[in-house]
PDB file of N, CA, C and O in Angstrom:
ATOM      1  N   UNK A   1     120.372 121.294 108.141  1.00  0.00           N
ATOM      2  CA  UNK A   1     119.362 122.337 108.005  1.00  0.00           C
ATOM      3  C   UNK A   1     118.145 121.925 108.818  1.00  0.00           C
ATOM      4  O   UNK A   1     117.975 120.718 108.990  1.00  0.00           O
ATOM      5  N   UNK A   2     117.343 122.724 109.298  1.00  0.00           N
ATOM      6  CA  UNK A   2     116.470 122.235 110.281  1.00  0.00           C
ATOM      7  C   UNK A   2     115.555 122.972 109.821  1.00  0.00           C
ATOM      8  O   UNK A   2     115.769 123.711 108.859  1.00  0.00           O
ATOM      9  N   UNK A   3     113.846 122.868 110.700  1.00  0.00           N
ATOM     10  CA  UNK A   3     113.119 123.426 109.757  1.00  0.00           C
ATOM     11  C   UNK A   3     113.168 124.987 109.514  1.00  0.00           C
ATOM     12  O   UNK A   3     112.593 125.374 108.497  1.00  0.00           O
ATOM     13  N   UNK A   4     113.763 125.908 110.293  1.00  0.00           N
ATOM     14  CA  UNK A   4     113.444 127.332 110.540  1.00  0.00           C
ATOM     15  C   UNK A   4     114.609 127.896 109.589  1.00  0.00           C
ATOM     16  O   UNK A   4     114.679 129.107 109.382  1.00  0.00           O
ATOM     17  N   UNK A   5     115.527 126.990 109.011  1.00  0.00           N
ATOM     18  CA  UNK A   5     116.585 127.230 108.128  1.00  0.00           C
ATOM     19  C   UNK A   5     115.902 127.433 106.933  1.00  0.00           C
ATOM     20  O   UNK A   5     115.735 128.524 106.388  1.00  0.00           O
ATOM     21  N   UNK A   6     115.452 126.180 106.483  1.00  0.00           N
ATOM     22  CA  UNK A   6     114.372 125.987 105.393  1.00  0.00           C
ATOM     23  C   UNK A   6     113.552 127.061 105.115  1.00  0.00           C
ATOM     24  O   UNK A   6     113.866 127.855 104.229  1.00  0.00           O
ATOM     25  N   UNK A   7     112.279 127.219 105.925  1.00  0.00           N
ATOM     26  CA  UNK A   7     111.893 128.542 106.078  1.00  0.00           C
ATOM     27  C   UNK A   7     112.237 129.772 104.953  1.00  0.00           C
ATOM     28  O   UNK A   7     111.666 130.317 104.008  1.00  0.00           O
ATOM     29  N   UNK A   8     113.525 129.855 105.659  1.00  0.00           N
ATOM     30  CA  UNK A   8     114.390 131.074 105.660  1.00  0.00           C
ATOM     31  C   UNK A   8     114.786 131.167 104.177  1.00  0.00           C
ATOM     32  O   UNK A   8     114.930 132.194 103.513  1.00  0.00           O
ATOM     33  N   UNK A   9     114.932 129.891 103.794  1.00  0.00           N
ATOM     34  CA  UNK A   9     116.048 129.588 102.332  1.00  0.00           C
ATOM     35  C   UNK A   9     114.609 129.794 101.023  1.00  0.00           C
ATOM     36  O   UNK A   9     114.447 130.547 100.063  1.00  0.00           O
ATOM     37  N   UNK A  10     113.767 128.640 101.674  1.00  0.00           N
ATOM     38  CA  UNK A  10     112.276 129.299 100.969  1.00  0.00           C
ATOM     39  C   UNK A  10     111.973 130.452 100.730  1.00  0.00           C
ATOM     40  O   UNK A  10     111.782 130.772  99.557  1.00  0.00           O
ATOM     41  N   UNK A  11     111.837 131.440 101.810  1.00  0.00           N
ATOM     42  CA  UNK A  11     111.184 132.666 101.669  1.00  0.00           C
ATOM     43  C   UNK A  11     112.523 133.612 100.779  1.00  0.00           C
ATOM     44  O   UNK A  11     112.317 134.570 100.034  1.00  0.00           O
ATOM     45  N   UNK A  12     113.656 133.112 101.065  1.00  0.00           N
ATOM     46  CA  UNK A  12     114.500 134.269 100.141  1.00  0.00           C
ATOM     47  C   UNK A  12     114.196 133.583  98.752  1.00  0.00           C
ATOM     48  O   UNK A  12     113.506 134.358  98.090  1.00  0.00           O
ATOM     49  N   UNK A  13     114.457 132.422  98.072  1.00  0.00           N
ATOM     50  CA  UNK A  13     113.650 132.054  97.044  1.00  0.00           C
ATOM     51  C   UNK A  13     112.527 132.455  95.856  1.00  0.00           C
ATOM     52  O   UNK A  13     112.378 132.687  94.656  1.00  0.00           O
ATOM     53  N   UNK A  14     112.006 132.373  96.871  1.00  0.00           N
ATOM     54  CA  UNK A  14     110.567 132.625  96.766  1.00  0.00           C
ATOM     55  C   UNK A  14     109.821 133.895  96.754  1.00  0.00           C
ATOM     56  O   UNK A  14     108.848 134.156  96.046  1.00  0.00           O
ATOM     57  N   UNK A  15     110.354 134.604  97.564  1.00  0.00           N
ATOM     58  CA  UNK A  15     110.178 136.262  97.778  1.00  0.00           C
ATOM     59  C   UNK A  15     108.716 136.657  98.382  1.00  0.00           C
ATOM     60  O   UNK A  15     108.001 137.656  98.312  1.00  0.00           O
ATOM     61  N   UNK A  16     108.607 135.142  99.126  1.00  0.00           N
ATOM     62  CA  UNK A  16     107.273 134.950  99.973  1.00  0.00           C
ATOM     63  C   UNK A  16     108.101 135.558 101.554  1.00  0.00           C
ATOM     64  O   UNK A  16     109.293 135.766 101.782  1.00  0.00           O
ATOM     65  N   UNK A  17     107.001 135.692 102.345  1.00  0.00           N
ATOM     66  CA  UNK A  17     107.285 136.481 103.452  1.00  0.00           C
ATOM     67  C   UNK A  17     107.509 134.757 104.406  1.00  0.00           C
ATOM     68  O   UNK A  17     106.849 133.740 104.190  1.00  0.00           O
ATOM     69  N   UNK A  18     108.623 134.926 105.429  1.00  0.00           N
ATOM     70  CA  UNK A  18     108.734 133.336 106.571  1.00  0.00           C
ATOM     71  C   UNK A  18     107.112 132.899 106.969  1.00  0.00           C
ATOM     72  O   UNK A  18     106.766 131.737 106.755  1.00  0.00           O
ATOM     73  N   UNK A  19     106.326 133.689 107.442  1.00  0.00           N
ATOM     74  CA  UNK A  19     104.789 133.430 107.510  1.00  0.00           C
ATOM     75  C   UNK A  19     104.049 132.434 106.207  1.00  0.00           C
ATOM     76  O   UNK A  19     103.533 131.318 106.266  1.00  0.00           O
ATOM     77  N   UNK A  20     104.243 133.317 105.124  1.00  0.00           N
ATOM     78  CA  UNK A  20     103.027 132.530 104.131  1.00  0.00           C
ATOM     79  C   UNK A  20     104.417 130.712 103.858  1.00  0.00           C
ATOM     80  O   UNK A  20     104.058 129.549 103.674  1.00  0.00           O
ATOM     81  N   UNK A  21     105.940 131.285 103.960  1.00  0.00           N
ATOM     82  CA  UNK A  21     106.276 129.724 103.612  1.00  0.00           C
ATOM     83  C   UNK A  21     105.953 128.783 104.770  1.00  0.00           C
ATOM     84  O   UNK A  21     105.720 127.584 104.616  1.00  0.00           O
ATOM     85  N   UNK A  22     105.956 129.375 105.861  1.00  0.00           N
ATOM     86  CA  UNK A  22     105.660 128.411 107.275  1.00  0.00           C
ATOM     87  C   UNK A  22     104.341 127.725 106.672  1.00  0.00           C
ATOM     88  O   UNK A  22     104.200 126.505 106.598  1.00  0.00           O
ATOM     89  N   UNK A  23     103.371 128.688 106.241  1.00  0.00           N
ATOM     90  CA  UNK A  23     101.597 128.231 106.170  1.00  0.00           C
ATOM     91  C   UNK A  23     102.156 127.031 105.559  1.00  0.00           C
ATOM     92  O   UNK A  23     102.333 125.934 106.087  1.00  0.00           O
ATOM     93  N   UNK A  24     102.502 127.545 103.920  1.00  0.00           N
ATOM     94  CA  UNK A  24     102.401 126.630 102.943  1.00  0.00           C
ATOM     95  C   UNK A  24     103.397 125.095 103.370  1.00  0.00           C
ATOM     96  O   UNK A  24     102.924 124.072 102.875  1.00  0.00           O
ATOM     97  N   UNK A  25     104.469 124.934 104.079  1.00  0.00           N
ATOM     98  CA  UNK A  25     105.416 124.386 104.554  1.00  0.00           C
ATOM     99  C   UNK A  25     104.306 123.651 105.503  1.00  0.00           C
ATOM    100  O   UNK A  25     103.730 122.649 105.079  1.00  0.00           O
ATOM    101  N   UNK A  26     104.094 124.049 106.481  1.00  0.00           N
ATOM    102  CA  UNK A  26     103.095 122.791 107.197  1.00  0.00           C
ATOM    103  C   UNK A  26     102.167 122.333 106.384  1.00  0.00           C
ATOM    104  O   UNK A  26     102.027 121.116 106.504  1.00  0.00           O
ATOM    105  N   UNK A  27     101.168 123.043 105.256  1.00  0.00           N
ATOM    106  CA  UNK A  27     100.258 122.091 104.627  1.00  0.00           C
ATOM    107  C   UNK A  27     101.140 121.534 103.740  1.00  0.00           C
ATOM    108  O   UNK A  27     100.607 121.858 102.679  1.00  0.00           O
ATOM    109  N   UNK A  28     102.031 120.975 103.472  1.00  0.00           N
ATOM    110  CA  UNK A  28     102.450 120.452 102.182  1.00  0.00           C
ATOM    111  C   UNK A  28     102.693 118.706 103.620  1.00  0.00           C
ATOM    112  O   UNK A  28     102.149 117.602 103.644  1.00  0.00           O
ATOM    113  N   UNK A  29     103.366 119.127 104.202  1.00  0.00           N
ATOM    114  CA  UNK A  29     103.430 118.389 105.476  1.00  0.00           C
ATOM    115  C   UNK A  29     102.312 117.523 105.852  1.00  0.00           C
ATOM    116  O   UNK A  29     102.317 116.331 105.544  1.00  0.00           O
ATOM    117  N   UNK A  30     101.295 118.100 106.543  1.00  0.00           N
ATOM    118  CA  UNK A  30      99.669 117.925 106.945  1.00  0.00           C
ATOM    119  C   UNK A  30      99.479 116.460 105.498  1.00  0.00           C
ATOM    120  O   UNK A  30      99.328 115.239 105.519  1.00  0.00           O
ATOM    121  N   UNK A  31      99.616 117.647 104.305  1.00  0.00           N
ATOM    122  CA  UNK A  31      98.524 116.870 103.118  1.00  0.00           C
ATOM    123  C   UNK A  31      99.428 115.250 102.604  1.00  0.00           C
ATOM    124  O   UNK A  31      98.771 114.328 102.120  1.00  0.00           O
ATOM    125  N   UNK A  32     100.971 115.131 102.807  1.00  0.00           N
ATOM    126  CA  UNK A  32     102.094 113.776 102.910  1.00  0.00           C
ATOM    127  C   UNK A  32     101.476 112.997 103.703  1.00  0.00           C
ATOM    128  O   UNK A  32     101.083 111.873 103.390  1.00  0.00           O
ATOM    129  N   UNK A  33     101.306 113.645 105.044  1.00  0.00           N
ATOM    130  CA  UNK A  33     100.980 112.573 106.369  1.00  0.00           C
ATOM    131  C   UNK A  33      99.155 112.050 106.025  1.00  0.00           C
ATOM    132  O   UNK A  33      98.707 111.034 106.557  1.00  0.00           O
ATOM    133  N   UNK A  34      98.480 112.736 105.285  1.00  0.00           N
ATOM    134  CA  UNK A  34      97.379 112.058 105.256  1.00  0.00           C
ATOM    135  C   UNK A  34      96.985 111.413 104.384  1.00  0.00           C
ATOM    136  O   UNK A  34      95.973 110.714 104.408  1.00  0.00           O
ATOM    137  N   UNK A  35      98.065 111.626 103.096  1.00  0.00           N
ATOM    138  CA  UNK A  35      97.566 110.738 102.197  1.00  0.00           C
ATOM    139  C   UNK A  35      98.125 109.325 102.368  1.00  0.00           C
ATOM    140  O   UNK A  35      97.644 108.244 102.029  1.00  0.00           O
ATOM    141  N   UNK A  36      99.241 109.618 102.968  1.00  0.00           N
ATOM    142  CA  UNK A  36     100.149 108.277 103.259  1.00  0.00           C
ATOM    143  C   UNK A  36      99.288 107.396 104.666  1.00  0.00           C
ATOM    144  O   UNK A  36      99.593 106.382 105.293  1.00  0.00           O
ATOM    145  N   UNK A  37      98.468 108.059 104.731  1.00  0.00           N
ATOM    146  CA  UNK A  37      97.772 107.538 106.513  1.00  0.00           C
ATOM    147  C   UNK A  37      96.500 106.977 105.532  1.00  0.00           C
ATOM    148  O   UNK A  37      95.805 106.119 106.076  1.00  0.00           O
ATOM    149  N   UNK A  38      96.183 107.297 104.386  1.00  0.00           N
ATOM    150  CA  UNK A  38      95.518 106.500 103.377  1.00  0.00           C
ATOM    151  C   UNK A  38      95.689 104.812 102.310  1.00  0.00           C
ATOM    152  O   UNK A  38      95.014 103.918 101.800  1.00  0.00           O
ATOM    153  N   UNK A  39      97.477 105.408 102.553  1.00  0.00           N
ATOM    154  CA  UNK A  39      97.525 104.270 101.684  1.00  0.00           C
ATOM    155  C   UNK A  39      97.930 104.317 100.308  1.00  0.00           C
ATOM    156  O   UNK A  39      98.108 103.433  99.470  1.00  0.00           O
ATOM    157  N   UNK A  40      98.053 105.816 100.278  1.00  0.00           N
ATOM    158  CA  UNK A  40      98.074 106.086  98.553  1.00  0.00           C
ATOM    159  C   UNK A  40      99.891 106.705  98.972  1.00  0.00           C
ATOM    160  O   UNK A  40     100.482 106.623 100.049  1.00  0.00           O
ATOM    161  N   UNK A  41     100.433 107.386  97.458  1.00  0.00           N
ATOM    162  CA  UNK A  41     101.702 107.556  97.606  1.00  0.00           C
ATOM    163  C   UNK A  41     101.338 109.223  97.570  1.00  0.00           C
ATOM    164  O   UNK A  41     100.271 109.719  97.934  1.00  0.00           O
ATOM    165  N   UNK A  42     102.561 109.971  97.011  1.00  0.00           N
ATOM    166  CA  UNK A  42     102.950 111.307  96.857  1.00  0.00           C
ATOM    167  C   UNK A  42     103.644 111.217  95.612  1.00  0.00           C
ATOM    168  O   UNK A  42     103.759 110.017  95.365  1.00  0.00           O
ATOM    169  N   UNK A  43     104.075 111.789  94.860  1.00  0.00           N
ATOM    170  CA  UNK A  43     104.619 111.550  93.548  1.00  0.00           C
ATOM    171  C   UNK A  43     105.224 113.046  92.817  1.00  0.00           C
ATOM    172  O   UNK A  43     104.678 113.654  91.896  1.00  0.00           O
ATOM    173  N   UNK A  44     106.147 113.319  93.326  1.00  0.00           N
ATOM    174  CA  UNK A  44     107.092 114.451  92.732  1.00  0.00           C
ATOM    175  C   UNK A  44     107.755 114.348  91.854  1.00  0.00           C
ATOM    176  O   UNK A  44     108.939 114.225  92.168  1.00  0.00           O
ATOM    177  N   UNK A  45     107.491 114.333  90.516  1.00  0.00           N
ATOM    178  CA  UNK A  45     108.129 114.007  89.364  1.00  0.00           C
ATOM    179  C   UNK A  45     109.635 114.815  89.493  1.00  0.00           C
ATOM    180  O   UNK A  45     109.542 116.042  89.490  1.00  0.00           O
ATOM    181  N   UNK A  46     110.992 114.249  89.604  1.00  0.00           N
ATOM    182  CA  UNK A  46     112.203 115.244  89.118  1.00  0.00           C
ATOM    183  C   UNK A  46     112.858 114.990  90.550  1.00  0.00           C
ATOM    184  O   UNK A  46     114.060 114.763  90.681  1.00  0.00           O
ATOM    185  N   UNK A  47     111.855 115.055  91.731  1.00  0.00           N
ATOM    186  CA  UNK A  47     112.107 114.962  93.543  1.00  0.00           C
ATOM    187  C   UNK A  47     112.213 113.698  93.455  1.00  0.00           C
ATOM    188  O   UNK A  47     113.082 113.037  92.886  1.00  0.00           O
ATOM    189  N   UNK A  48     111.253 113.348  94.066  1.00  0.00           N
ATOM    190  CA  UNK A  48     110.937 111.917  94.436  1.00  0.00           C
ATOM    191  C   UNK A  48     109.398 111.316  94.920  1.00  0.00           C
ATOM    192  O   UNK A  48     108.488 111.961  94.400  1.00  0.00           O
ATOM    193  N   UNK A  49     109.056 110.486  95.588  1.00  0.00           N
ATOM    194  CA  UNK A  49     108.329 110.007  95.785  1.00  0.00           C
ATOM    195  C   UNK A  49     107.591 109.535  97.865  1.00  0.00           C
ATOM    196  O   UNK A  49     107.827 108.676  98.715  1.00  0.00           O
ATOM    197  N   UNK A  50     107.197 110.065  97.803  1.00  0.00           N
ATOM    198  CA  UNK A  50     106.477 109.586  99.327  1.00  0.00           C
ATOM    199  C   UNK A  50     105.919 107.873  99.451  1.00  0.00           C
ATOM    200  O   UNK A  50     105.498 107.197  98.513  1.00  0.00           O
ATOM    201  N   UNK A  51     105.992 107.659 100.163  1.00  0.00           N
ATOM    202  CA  UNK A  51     104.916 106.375 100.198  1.00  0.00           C
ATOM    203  C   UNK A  51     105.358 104.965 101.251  1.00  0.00           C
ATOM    204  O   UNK A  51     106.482 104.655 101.643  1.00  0.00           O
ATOM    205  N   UNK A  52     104.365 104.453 101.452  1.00  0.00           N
ATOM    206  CA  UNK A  52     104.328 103.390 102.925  1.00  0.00           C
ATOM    207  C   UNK A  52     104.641 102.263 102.602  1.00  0.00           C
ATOM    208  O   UNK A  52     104.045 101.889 101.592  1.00  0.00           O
ATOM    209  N   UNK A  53     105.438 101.432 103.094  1.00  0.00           N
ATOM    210  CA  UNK A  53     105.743  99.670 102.881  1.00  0.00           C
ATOM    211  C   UNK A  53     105.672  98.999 104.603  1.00  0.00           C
ATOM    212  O   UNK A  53     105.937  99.443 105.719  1.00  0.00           O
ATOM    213  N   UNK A  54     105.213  97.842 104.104  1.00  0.00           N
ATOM    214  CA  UNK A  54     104.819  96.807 105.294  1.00  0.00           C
ATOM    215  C   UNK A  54     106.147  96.388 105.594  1.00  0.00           C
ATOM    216  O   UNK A  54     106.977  96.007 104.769  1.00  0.00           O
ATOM    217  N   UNK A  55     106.323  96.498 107.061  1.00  0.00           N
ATOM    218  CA  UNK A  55     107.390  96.073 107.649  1.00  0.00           C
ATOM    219  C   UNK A  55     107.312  94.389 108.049  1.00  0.00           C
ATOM    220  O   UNK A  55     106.103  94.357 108.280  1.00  0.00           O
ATOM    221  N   UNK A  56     107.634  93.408 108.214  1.00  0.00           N
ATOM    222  CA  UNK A  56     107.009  92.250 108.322  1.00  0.00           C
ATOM    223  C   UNK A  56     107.360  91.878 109.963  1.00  0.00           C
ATOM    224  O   UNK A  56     108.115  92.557 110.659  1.00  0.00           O
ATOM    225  N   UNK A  57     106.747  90.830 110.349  1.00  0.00           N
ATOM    226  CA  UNK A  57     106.496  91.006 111.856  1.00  0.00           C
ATOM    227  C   UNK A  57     107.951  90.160 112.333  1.00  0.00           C
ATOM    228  O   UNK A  57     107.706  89.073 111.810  1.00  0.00           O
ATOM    229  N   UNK A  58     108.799  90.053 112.749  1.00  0.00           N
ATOM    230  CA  UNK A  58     110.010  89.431 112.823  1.00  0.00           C
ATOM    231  C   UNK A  58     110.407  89.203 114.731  1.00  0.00           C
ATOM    232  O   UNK A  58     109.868  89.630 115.752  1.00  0.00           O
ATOM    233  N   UNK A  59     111.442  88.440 114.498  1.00  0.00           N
ATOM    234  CA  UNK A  59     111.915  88.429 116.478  1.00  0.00           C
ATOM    235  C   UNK A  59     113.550  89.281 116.256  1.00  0.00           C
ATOM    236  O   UNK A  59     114.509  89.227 115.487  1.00  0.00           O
ATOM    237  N   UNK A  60     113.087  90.091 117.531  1.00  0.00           N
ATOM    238  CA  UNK A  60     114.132  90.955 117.797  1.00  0.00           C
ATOM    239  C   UNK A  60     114.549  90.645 118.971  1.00  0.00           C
ATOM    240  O   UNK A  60     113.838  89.785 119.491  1.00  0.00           O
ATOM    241  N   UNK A  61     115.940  91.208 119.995  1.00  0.00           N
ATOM    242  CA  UNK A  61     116.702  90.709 120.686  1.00  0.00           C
ATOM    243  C   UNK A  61     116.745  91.870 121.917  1.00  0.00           C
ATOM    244  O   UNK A  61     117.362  92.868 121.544  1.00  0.00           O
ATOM    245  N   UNK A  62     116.265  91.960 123.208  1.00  0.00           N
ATOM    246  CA  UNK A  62     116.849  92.829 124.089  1.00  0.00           C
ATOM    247  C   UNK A  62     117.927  92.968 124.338  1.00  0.00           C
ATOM    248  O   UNK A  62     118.547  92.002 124.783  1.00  0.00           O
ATOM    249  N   UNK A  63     118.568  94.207 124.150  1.00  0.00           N
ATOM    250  CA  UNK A  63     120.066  94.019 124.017  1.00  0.00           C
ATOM    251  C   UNK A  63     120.992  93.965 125.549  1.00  0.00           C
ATOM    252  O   UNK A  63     122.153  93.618 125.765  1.00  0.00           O
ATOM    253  N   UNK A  64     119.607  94.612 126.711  1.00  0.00           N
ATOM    254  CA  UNK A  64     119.985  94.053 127.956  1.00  0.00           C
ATOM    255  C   UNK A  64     119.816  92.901 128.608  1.00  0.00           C
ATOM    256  O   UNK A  64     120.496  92.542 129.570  1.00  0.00           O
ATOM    257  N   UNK A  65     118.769  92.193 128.028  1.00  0.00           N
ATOM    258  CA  UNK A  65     118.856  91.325 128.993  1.00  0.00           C
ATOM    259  C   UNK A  65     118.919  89.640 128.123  1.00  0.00           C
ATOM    260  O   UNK A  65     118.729  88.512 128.578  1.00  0.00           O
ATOM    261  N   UNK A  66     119.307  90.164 126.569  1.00  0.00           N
ATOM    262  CA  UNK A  66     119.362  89.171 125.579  1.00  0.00           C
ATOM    263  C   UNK A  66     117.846  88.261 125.286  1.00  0.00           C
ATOM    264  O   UNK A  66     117.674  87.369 124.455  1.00  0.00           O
ATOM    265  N   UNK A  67     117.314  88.566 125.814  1.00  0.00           N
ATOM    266  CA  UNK A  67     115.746  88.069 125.488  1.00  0.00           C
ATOM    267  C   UNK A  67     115.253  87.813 124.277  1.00  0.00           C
ATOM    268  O   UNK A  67     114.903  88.950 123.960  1.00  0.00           O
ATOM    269  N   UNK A  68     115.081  87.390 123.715  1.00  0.00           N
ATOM    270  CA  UNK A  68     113.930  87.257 122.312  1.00  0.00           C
ATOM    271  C   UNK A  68     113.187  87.965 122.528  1.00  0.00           C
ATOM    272  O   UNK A  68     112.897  87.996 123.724  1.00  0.00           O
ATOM    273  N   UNK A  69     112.335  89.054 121.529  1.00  0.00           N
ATOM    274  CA  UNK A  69     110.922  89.092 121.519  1.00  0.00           C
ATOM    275  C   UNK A  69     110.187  89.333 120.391  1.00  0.00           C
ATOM    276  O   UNK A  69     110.897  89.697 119.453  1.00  0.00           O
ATOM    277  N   UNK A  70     108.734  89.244 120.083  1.00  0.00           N
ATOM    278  CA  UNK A  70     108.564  89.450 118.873  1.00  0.00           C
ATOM    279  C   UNK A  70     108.462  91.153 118.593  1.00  0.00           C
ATOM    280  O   UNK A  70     107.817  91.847 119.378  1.00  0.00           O
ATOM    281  N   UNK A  71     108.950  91.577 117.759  1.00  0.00           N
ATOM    282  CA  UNK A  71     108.219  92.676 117.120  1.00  0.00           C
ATOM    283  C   UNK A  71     107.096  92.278 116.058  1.00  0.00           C
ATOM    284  O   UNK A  71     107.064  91.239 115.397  1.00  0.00           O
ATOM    285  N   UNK A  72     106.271  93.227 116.040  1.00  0.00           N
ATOM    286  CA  UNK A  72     104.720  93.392 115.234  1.00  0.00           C
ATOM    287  C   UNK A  72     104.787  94.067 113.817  1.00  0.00           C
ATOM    288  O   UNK A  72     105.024  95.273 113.764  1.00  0.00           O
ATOM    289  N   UNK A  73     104.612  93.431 112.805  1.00  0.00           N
ATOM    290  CA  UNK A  73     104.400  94.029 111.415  1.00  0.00           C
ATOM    291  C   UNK A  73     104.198  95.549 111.622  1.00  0.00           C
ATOM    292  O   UNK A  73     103.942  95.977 112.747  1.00  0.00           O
ATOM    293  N   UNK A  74     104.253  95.957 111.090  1.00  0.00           N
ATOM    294  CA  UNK A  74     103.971  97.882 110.990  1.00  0.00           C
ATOM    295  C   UNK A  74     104.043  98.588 109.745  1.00  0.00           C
ATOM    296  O   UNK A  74     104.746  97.981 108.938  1.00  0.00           O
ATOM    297  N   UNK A  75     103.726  99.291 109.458  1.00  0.00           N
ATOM    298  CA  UNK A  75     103.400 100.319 107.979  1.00  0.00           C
ATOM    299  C   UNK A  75     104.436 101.259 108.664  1.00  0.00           C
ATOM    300  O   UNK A  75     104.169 101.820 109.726  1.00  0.00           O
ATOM    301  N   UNK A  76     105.762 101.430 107.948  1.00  0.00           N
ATOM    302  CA  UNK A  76     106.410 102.678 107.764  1.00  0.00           C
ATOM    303  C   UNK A  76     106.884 103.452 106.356  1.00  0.00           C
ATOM    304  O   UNK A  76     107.165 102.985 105.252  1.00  0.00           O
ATOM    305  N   UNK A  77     106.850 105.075 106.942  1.00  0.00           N
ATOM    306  CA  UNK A  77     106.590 105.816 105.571  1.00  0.00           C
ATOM    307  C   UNK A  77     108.223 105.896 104.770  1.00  0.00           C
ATOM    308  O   UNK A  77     109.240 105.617 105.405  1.00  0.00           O
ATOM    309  N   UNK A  78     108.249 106.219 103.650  1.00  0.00           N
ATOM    310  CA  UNK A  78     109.276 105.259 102.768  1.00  0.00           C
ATOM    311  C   UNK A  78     109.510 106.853 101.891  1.00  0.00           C
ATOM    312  O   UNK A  78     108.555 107.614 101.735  1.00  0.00           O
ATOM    313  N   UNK A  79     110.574 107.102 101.500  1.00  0.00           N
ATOM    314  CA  UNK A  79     111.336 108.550 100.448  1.00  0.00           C
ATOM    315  C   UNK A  79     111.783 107.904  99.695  1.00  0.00           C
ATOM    316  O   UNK A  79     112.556 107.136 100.268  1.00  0.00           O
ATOM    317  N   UNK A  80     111.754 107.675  98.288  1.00  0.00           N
ATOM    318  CA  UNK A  80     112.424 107.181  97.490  1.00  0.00           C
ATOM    319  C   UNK A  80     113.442 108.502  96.285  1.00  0.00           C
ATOM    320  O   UNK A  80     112.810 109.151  95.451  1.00  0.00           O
ATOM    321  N   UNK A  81     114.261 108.589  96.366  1.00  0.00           N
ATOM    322  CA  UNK A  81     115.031 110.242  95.902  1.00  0.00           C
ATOM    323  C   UNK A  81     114.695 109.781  93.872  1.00  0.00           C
ATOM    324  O   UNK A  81     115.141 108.765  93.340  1.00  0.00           O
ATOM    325  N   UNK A  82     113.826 110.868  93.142  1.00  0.00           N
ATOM    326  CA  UNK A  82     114.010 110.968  91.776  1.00  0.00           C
ATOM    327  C   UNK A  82     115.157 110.573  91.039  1.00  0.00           C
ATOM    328  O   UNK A  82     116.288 110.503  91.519  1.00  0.00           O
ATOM    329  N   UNK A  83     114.883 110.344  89.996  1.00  0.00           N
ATOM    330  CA  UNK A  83     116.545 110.630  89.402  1.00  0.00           C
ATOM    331  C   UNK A  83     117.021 111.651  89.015  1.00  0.00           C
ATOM    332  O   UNK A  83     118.226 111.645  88.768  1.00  0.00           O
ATOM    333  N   UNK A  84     116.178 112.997  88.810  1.00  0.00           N
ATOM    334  CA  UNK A  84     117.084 114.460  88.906  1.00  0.00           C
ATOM    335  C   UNK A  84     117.625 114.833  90.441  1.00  0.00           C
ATOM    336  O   UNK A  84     118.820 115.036  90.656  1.00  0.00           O
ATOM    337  N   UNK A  85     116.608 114.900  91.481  1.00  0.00           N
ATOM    338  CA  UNK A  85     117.660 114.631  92.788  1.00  0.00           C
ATOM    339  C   UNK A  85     118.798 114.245  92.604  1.00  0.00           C
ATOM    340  O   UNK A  85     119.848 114.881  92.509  1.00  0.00           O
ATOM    341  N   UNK A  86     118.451 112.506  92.521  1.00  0.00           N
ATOM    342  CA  UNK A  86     120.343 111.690  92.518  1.00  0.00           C
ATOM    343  C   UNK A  86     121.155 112.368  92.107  1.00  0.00           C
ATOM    344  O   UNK A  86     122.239 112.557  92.660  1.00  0.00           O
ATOM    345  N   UNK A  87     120.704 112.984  90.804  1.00  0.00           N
ATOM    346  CA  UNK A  87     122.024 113.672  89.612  1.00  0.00           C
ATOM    347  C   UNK A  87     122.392 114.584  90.208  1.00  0.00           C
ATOM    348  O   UNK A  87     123.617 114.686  90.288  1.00  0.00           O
ATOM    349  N   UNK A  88     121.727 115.425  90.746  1.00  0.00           N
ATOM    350  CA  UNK A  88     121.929 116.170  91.560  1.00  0.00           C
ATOM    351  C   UNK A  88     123.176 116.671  92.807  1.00  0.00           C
ATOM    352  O   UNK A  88     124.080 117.467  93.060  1.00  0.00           O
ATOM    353  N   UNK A  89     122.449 115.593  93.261  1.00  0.00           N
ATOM    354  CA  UNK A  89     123.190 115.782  94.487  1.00  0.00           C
ATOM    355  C   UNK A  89     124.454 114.859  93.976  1.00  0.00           C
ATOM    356  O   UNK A  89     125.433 115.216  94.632  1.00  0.00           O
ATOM    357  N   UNK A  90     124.790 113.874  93.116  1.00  0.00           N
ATOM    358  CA  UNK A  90     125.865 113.040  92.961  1.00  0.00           C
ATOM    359  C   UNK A  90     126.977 113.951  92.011  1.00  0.00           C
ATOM    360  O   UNK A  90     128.075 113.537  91.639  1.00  0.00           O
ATOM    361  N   UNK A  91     126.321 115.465  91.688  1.00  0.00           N
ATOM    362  CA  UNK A  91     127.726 115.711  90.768  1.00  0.00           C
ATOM    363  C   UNK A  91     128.917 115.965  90.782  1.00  0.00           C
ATOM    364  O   UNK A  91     129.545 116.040  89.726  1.00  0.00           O
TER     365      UNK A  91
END
C-alpha cells in the first residue's frame, strides 16, 4: 500500500473527503518527525509506539574495495508494533 492507497482506504472509512485525509495524514506525519527530532516518543496505546535509539559508532567494511571504515553513532527513528496490532495481524 503506498501513500495515495491509504488516502483512499482513510477517506472511505472515514467519510472524510481524499483532501481533508491528505491535510490530516501529513500533519500526523509533520507532528512524529518533530517530536522525535526532540527526543521525546509518540505513544499509541493499542498501535504502537514512535521513538529514537542511539545507534553506536562501530567499523564497517567497503564491500568494494574491502576497506575498514568507521561509521559515526547516529539517532535512528524506531516503531515498536502494540500488542493489539501483534494480535492482530498474527491471527
Amino acid at each position: 500500500m503506498n501513500k495515495s492507497e491509504l488516502i483512499a482506504g482513510i477517506a472511505e472509512k472515514s467519510k472524510l473527503t481524499k483532501k481533508d485525509v491528505e491535510a490530516a495524514l501529513k500533519g500526523f506525519i509533520e507532528s512524529v518527525e518533530e517530536t522525535l527530532e526532540k527526543g521525546d516518543k509518540v505513544q499509541l496505546v493499542g498501535f504502537g509506539t514512535f521513538e529514537t535509539r542511539k545507534r553506536a559508532e562501530r567499523i564497517g567494511r567497503n564491500p568494494r574495495t574491502k576497506e575498514e571504515i568507521k561509521i559515526p553513532e547516529s539517532t535512528v527513528p524506531v516503531f515498536k508494533a502494540g500488542k493489539e496490532f501483534k494480535d492482530r495481524v498474527n491471527k
